[in-house]
C-alpha positions in Angstrom: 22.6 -1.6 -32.9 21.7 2.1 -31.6 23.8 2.7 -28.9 20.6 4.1 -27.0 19.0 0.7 -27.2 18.0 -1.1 -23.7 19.3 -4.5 -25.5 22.7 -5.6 -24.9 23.7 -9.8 -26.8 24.9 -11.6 -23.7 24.7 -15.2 -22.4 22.0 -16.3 -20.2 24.8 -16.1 -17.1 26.9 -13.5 -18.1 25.7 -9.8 -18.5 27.0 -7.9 -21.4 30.6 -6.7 -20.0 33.5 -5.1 -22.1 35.6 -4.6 -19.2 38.1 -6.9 -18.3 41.7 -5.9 -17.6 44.3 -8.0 -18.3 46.4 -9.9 -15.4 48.2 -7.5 -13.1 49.5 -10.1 -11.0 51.0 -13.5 -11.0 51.4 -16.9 -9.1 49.8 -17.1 -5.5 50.6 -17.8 -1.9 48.3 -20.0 0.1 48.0 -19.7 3.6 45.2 -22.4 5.0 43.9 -23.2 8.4 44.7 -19.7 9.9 42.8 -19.4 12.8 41.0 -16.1 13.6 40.1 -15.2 17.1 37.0 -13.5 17.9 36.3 -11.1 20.5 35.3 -13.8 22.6 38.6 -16.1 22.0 36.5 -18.5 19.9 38.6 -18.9 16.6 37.3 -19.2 12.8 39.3 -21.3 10.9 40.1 -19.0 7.1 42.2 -20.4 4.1 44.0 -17.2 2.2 45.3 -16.7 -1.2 46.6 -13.9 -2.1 48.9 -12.9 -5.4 52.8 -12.9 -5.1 53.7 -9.4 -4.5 54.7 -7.2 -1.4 51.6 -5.2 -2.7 49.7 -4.3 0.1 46.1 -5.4 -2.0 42.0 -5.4 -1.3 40.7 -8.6 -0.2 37.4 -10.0 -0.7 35.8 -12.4 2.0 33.3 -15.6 1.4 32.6 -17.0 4.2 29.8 -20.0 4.9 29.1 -23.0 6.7 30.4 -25.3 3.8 33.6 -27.3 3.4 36.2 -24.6 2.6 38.5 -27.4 1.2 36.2 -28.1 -1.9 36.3 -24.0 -2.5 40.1 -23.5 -3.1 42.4 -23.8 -6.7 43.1 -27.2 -6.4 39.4 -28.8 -6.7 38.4 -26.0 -9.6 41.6 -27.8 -11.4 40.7 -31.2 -11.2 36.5 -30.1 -11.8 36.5 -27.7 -14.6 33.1 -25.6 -14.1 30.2 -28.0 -14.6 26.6 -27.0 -16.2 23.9 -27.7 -13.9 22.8 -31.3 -16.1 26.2 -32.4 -15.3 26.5 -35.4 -12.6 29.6 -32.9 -11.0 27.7 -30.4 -9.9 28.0 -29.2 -6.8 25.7 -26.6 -5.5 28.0 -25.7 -2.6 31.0 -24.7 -4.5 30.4 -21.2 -4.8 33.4 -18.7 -3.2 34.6 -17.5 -6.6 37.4 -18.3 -9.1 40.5 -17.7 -6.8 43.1 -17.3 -9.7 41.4 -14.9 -11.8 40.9 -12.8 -8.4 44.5 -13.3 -7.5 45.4 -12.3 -10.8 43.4 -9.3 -11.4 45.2 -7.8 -7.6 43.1 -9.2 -5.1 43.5 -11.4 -2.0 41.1 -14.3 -2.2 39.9 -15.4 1.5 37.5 -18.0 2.4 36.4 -19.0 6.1 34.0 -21.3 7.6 31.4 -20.2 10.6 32.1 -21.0 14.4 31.1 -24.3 14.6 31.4 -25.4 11.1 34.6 -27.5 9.8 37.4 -26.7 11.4 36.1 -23.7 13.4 35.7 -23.9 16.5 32.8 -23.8 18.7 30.5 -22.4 21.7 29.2 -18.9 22.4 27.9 -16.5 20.1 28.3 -15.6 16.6 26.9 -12.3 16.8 29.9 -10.1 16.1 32.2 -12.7 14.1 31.9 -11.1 10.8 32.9 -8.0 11.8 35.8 -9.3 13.7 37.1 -11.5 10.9 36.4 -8.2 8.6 38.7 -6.0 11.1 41.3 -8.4 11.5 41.5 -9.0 7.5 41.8 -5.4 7.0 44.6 -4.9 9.4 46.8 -7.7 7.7 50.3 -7.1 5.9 49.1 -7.9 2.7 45.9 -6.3 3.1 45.7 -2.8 1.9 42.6 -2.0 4.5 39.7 -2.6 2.1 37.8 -5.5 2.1 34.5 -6.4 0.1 32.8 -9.7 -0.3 32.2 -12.7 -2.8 30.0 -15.7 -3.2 26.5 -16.9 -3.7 23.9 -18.5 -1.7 25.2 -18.7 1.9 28.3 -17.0 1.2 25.6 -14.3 -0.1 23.6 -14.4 2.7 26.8 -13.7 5.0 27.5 -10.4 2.7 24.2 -9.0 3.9 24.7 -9.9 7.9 28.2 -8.8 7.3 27.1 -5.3 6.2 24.6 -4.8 8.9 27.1 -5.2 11.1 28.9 -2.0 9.9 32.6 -2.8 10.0 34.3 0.6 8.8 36.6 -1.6 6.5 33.8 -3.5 4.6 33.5 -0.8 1.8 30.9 -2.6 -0.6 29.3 -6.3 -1.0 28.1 -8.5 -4.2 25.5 -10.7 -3.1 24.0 -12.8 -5.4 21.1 -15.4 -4.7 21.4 -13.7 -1.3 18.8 -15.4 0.9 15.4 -14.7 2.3 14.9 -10.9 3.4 12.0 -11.8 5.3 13.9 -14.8 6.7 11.5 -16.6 9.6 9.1 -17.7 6.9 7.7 -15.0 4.3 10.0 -15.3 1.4 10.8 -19.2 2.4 7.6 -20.3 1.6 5.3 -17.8 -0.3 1.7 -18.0 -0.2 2.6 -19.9 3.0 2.7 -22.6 1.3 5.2 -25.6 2.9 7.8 -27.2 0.7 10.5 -29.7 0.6 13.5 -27.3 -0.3 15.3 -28.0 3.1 15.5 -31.5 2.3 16.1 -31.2 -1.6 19.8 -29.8 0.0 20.0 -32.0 2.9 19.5 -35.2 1.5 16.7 -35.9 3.9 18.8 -38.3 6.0 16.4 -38.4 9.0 16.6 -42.4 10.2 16.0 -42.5 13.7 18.5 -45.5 13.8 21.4 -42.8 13.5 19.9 -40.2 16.6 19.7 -40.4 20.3 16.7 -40.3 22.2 14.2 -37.2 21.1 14.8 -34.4 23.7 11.9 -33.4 26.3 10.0 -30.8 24.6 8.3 -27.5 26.5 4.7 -27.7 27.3 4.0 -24.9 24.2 6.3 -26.8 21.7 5.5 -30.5 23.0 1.6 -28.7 22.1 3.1 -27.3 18.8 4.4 -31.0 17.9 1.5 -33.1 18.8 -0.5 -30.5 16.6 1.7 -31.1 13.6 2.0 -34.8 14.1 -1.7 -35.4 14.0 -1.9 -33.6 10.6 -2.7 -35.9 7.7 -1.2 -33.2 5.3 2.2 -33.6 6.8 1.9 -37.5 8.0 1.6 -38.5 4.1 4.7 -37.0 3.2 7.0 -39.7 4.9 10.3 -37.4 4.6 8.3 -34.6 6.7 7.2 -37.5 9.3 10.4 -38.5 9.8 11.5 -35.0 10.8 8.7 -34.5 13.3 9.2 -37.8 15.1 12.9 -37.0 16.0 11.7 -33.7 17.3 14.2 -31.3 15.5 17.4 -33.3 16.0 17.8 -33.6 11.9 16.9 -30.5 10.2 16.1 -28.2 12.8 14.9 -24.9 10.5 12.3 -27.1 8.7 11.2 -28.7 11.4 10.4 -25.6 13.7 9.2 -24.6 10.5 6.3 -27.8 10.4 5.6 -27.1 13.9 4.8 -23.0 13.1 4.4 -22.9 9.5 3.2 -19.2 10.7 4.8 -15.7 9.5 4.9 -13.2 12.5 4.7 -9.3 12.6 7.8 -9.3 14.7 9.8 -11.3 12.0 8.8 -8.5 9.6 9.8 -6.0 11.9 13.2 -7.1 12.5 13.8 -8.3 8.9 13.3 -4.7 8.2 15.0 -2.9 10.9 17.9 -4.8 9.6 17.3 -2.9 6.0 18.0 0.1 7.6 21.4 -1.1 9.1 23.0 -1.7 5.7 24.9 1.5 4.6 27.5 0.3 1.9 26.8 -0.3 -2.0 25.3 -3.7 -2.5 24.8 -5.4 -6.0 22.0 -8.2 -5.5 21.1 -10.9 -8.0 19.4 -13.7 -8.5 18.4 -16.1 -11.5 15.1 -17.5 -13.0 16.0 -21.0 -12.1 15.9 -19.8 -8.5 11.4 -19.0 -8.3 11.7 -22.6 -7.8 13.5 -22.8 -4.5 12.1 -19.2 -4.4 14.6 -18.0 -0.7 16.9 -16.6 -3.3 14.7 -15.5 -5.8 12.3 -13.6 -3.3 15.3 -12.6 -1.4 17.2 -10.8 -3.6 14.2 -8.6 -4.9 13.2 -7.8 -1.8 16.7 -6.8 -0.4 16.4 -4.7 -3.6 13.6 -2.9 -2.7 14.6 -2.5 0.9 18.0 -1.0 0.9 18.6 2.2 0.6 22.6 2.3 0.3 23.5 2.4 -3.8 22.5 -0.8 -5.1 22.0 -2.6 -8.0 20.0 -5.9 -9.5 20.8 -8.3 -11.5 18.3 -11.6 -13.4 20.3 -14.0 -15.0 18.6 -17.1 -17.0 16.7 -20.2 -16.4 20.0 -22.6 -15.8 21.6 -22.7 -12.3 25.5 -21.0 -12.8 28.4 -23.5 -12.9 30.2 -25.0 -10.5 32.8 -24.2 -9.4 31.2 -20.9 -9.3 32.9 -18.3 -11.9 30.3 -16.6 -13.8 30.2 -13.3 -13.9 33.4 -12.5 -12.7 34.1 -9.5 -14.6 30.5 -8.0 -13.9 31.8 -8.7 -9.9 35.5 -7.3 -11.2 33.8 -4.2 -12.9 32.0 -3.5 -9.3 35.1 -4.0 -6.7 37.5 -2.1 -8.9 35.2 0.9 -9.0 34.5 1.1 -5.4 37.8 -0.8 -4.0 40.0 0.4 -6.2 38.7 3.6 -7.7 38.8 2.4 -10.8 36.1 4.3 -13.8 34.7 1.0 -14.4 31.5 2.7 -16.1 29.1 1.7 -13.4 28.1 5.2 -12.8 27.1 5.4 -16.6 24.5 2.7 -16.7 21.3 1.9 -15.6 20.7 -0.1 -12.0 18.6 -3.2 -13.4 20.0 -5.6 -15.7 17.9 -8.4 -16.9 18.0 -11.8 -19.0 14.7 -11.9 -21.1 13.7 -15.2 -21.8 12.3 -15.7 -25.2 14.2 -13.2 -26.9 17.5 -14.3 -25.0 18.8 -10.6 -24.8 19.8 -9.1 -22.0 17.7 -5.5 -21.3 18.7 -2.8 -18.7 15.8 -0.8 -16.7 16.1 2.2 -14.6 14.7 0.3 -11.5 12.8 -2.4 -10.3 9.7 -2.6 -11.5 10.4 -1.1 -14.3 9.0 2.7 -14.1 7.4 2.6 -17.5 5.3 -1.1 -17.1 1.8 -1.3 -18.9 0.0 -3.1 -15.9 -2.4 -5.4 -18.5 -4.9 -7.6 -17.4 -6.0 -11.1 -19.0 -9.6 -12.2 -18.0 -10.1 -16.1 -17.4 -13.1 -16.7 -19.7 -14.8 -20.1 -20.7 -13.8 -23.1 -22.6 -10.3 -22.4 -21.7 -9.7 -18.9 -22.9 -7.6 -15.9 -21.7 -9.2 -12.4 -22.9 -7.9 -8.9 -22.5 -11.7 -6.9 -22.5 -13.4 -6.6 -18.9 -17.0 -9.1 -18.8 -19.6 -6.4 -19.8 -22.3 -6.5 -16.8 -26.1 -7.2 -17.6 -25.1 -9.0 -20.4 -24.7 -12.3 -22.1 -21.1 -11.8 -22.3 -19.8 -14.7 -20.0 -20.9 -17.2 -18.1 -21.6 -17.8 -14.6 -21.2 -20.9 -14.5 -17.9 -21.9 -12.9 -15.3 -24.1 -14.2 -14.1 -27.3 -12.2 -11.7 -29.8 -10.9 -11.6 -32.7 -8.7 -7.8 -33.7 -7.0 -7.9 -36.8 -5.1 -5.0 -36.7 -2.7 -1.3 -38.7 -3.6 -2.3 -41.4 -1.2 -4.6 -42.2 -4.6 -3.5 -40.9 -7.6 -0.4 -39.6 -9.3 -2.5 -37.5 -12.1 -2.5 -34.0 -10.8 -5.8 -32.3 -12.2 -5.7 -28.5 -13.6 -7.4 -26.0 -15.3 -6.1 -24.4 -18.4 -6.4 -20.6 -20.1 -4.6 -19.4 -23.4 -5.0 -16.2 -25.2 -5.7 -17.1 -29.4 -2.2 -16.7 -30.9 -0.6 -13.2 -30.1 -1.2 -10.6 -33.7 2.5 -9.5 -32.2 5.2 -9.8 -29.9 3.9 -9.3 -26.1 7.0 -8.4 -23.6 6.2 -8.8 -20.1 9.1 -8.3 -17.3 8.8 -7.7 -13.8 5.9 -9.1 -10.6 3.0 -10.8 -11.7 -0.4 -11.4 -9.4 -3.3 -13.4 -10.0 -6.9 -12.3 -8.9 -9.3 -15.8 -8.3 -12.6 -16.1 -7.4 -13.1 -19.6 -6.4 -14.2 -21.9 -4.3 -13.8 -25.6 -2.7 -15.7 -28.0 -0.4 -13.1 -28.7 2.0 -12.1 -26.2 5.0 -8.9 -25.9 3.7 -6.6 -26.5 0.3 -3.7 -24.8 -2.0 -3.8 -22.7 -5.0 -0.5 -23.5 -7.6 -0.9 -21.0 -10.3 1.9 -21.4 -13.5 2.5 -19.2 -16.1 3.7 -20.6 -19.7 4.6 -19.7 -23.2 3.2 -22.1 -26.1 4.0 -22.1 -29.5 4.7 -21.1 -31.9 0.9 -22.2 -32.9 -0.3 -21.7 -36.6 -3.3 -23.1 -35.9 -6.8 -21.6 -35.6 -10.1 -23.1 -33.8 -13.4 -23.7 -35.7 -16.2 -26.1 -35.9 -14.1 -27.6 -38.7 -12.8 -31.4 -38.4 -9.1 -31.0 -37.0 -9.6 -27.3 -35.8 -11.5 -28.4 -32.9 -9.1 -27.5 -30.5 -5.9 -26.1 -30.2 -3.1 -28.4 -30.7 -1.7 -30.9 -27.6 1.5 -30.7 -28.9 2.9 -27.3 -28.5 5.8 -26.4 -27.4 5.8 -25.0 -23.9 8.3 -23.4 -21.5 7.3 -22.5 -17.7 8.0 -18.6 -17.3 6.3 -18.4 -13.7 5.0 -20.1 -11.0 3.0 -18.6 -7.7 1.3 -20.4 -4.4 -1.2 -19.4 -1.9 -2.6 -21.5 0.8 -6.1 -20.7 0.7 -6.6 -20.3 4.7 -3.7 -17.5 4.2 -6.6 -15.5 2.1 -6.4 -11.9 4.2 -4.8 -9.3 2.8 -2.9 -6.5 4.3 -4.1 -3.4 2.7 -1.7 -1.1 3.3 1.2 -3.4 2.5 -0.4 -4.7 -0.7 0.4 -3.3 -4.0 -1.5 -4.5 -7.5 1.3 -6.8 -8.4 2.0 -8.0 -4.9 -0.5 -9.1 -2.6 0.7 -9.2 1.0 -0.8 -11.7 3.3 0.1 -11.8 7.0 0.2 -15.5 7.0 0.1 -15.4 11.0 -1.5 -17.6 13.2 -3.8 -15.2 14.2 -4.8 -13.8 10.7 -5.8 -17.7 9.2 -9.5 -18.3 8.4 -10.9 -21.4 7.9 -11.8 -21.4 4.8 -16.4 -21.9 4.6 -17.1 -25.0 2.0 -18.8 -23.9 -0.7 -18.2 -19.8 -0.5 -16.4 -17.9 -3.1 -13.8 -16.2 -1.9 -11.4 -13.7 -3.6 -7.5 -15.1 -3.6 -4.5 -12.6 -4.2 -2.2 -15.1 -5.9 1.5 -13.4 -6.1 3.2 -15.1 -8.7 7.3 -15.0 -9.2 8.3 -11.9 -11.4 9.4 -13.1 -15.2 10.9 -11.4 -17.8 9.6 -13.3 -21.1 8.8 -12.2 -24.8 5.8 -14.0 -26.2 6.7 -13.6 -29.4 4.2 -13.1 -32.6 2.2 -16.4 -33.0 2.6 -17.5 -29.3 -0.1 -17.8 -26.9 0.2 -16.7 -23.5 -1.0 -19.8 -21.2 -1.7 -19.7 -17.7 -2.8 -23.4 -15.8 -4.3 -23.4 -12.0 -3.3 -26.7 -9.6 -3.6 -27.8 -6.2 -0.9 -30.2 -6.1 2.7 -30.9 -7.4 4.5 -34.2 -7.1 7.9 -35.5 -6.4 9.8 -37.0 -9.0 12.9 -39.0 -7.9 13.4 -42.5 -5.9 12.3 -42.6 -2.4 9.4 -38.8 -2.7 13.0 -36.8 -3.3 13.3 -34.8 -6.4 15.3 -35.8 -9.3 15.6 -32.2 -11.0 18.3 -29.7 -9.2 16.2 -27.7 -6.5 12.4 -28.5 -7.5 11.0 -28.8 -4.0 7.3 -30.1 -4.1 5.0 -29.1 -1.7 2.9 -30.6 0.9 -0.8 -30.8 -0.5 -4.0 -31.5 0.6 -4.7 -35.2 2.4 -8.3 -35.2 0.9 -10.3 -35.2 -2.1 -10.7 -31.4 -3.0 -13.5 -30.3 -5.4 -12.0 -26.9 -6.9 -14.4 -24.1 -8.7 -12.8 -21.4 -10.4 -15.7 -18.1 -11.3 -15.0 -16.1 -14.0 -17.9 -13.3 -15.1 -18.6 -9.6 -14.4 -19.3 -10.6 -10.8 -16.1 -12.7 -10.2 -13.7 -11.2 -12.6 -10.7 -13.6 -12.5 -7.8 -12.1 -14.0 -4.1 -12.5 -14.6 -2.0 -8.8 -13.8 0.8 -8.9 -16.2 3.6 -6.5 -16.1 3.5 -5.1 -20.0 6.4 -3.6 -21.3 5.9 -1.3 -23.9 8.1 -2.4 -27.3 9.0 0.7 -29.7 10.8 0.8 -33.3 14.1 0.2 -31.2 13.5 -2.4 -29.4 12.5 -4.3 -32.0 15.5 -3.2 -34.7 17.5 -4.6 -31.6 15.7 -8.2 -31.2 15.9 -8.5 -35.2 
């Protein structure tokens, strides 16, 4: 392969790394329950393993609400890393692989918040990462620089930690880092609510097991009866339950239900805190996390906020192992080049890497989207086709009349209706990687509803469509992966115009912008749909399907499937019209990237 190439071979969870020194250190000392006092004499309770040596070595931190006792050696020995399909995974197991840290000179510590496990509690946790960082820093066997580990909460702690500036936190690694925008915006995208908080909580709201609901303000006691008399949330009996116990189970989603409402002061601090973060960060995420879409959103938008050296990473479609150890020597490569000023070769490559589904390569990009994207546009035409030539006006090139579809609401069905477009079978390979957006003119009888917009790849098809007995129509049986997904609640319509770009509609989604949505009016909806990176390969077709409604799969309304949250639809029959013609030009905006003799000697 041409060492110029963008395509590195690679698993779907493990970039393409050459670098991985050999043990420097052996055996390890654990020190556990230390407690830590803040500033204010409140103390966090750490566990720390560190190699054993005199060496005065860098430590990294992860630090998160979880049970630091499932985190340590001894649980990753008895639970060998499990795949996501396996029964032993554990989401929460996520501070790193302590012995291959210990063993490649580093100090391992891991920490619960004030108020979680054996922390203790009261006051205020504004400063306690930076006091944990200090104290780390000025340890014996700490050499005075610290950097951080972990995914999900223990990423979202990197990011706070780093705001707070503490001189001896010299770089982070957050992956799957948490919302940027985190009131609301990159929680719930299109403003659309969801059952994520409960997929990870178990749901457990029984009143049985509370106390009696707490007297409420006059503005939230309004808030509450608001959201209790809504037949949208009422159905959903998990979401009841929440509300009736007035935020003593759940308390983020439930102030959530009772504002589900962005705010121009959440954006404003969200990115006030951007500017606070000084130190190299490398941010990641995965394709399995549009989903639950906090991460997913989160990490690209930490991305494009920072301004500190940074870098971004997209791993594949199957949630990392637990215990957490992927990628170790991507995470090895980055603290020995800025902890231990090690030539690690991170200066020599580009920022981006990226797993590309469909050709199962990884491919590097000089930022984020990538500078040289085709931005290509797919027209929704008629019986079910996608076209790439703009409706010709005055002309009998499309039709006016609008496609359809009626959803009755879960309290009578479990069909979910949609609409369906395909392109014919691609002449040759289509590669599309970074944001997608959907334009739709549409409209619906009801003063309210929900757009679900998903993205697929079918085939390969060898078929063709004719008049001819068995050519009819294309073939039910195709094989079909999901490559993106994207939501808008329909009363979330207005745009921001100076906010918005092509590929990424931004809504306000505040109280104040909502409109009612006028039965029977077309109205133009900015769909943003999660960024892919897929290669539709010769003989596929590129599929996209439009929805109102998405169902829960397991016992009791919870999902089944790791972290698919479904999302609380309409409580009445919905008649849906989608317009596509030179006056209502609906149209898919894909991210096209252009494919040269290179790239594809290297997908051969």
């Amino acid at each position: 392969m041409n060492s110029t190439s963008p395509w590195r071979k690679g698993r779907a969870s493990e970039p393409p790394a050459d670098y991985c020194p050999p043990p420097s250190h052996s055996g390890s000392i654990a020190m556990r329950d230390v407690m830590v006092p803040m500033r204010d004499g409140v103390r966090l309770c750490i566990d720390i393993f560190r190699p054993q040596t005199d060496d005065r070595l860098p430590a990294l931190l992860a630090i998160a609400p979880y049970n630091k006792e499932l985190l340590g050696p001894e649980y990753a020995a008895a639970v060998p890393p499990q795949p996501a399909w396996s029964t032993l995974w554990a989401g929460a197991i996520e501070a790193g692989d302590t012995d291959f840290l210990n063993a490649r000179g580093y100090v391992h510590v891991i920490g619960t918040t004030r108020a979680s496990g054996k922390s203790e509690g009261g006051g205020a946790p504004t400063w306690d990462y930076y006091d944990l960082i200090e104290w780390i820093a000025e340890q014996p066997w700490c050499n005075g620089k610290v950097g951080m580990i972990g995914i999900s909460a223990y990423g979202a702690a990197q990011l706070q930690a780093a705001a707070q500036q503490p001189p001896h936190l010299l770089a982070i690694f957050p992956y799957d880092p948490g919302p940027a925008y985190r009131e609301f915006r990159d929680r719930n995208p299109g403003g659309m609510l969801h059952s994520f908080p409960l997929t990870i909580d178990s749901g457990s709201v029984s009143h049985g097991t509370q106390t009696q609901p707490p007297t409420l303000s006059p503005a939230q006691q309004k808030l509450w009866e608001e959201a209790m008399s809504n037949p949208d949330i009422v159905q959903h009996h998990q979401l009841y339950n929440i509300l009736s116990v007035k935020g003593q189970k759940a308390n983020i989603f439930y102030n959530t239900l009772l504002n589900p409402y962005d705010s121009a002061e959440a954006v404003r601090k969200a990115e006030e805190m951007f500017g606070r973060i000084k130190i190299p960060a490398y941010l990641g995420t995965g394709w399995y996390a549009q989903t639950y879409k906090s991460h997913f959103q989160g990490a690209q938008n930490w991305y494009a906020g920072l301004q500190s050296p940074k870098k971004l990473m997209f791993t594949g479609m199957a949630h990392l192992d637990r215990p957490f150890r992927a990628f170790h020597q991507e995470i090895l490569r980055w603290y020995d080049h800025w902890l231990k000023g090690v030539d690690s070769g991170f200066l020599n490559e580009p920022p981006v890497k990226i797993f590309v589904m469909g050709a199962n390569r990884w491919r590097y990009a000089n930022d984020w989207p990538l500078p040289e994207t085709q931005w290509t546009k797919l027209y929704l035409d008629s019986w079910e086709r996608l076209r790439s030539e703009p409706f010709t006006p005055q002309s009998r090139d499309g039709s006016v009349t609008p496609d359809a579809f009626v959803q009755m609401p879960p309290t009578l069905t479990r069909t979910i209706q949609k609409l369906r477009y395909m392109t014919e079978p691609l002449a040759e390979d289509l590669l599309v990687i970074g944001p997608i957006a959907l334009t739709l003119y549409a409209e619906i009888d009801q003063p309210d509803g929900n757009w679900i917009a998903i993205l697929k790849d079918l085939g390969p098809d060898p078929s063709m469509q004719s008049a001819r007995p068995g050519e009819v129509a294309v073939p039910a049986d195709l094989p079909e992966r999901e490559v993106s997904r994207g939501w808008l609640k329909a009363s979330h319509l207005a745009l921001d115009a100076e906010r918005s770009r092509p590929w990424k509609p931004w809504h306000p989604m505040t109280r104040e912008a909502r409109q009612e949505i006028k039965p029977g009016e077309v109205n133009e909806y900015q769909i943003e749909m999660m960024a892919t990176a897929n290669l539709f390969r010769q003989g596929h077709r590129v599929c996209l399907e439009i929805t109102s409604m998405d169902f829960p799969t397991g016992v009791g309304g919870n999902t089944n499937v790791e972290y698919i949250p479904f999302h609380v639809c309409s409580n009445k029959t919905t008649l849906h019209k989608i317009h596509r013609c030179a006056e209502h030009p609906s149209h898919l905006l894909l991210p096209v990237v252009p494919m040269n003799r290179m790239d594809h000697d290297a997908l051969d």
